[in-house]
N, C-alpha and C positions, 0 to 999 in steps of 0.2 A: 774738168776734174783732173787733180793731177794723178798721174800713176806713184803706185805704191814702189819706191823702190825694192820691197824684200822677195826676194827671188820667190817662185810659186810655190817650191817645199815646204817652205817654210811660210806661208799666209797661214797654215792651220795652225802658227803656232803665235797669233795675232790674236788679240782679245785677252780676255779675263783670266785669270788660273787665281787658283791657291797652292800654299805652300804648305804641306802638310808634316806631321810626324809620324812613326808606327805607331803611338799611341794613340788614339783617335778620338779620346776623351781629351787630349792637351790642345790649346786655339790653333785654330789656323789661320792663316796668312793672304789675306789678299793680294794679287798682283798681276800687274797691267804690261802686255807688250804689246807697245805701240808698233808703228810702221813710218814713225819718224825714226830719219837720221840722227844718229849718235855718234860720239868717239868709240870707236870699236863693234861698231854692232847698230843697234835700232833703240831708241830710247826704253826705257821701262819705270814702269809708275809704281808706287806700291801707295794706293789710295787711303793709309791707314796707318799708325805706329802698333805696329808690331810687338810684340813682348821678349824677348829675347828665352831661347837663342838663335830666333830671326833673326838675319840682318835688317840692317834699317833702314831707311831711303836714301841717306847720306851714303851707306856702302853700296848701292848697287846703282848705278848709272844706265845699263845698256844690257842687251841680251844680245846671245848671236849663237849658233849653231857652229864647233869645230867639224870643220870639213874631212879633218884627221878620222878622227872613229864618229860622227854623226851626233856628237853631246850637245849637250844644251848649255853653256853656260852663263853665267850672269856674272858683270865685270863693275868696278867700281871706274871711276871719271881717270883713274889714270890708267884706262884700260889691264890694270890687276884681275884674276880671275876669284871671284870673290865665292863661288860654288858655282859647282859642275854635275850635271844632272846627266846619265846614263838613261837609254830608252832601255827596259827590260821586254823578257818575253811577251808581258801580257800589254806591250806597246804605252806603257806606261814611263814616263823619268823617273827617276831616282838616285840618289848620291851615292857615293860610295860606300857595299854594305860594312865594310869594314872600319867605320870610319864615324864614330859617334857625336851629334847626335845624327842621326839620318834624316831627312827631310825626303819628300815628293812632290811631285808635281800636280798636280790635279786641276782639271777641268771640272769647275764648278758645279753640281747638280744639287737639283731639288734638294732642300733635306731628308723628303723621304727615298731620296734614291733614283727617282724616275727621269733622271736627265734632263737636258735641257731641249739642245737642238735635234729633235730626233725627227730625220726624212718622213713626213705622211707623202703616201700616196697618192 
């Protein structure tokens, strides 16, 4: 089995997300990072066309994590940074609040809320 090259900080940021809005009533976004090699980062999927003002699968190529302040960003094929996602307090990404529209990051759960990967005992 080959090893993953993405450093161990970042494995929890492997798998599935969505891309959200503050309005939570507006779609959100499915999206994939992989732990393939990419130009600038680790490939990333977006399994679905989007609505705009998602970007779309053609804009985003790779994710990677700046080492600078700890962000998350997602980069198009000419390693452009296409959005840039801040961890806030409640350990959450999120893009710049000043900066409309905002987007999030989220880890997919239930519809009704009850998460997904939760440790049983």
């Amino acid at each position: 089995e080959e090893q993953s090259s993405v450093p161990e900080e970042l494995q929890t940021m492997v798998g599935d997300f969505v891309l959200a809005q503050e309005d939570d009533s507006l779609p959100t976004c499915p999206i994939r990072f992989t732990d393939r090699d990419a130009a600038g980062g680790w490939a990333v999927e977006m399994p679905e066309t989007c609505p705009a003002p998602y970007p779309t699968a053609v804009q985003i190529a790779a994710g990677n994590v700046d080492d600078a302040d700890g962000s998350v960003v997602l980069l198009d094929a000419d390693r452009k940074v296409v959005m840039r996602l801040f961890e806030d307090e409640d350990g959450l990404f999120d893009t710049d609040p000043n900066v409309e529209p905002r987007f999030y990051l989220l880890a997919p759960y239930d519809e009704d809320g009850s998460g997904g990967e939760a440790d049983s005992d």
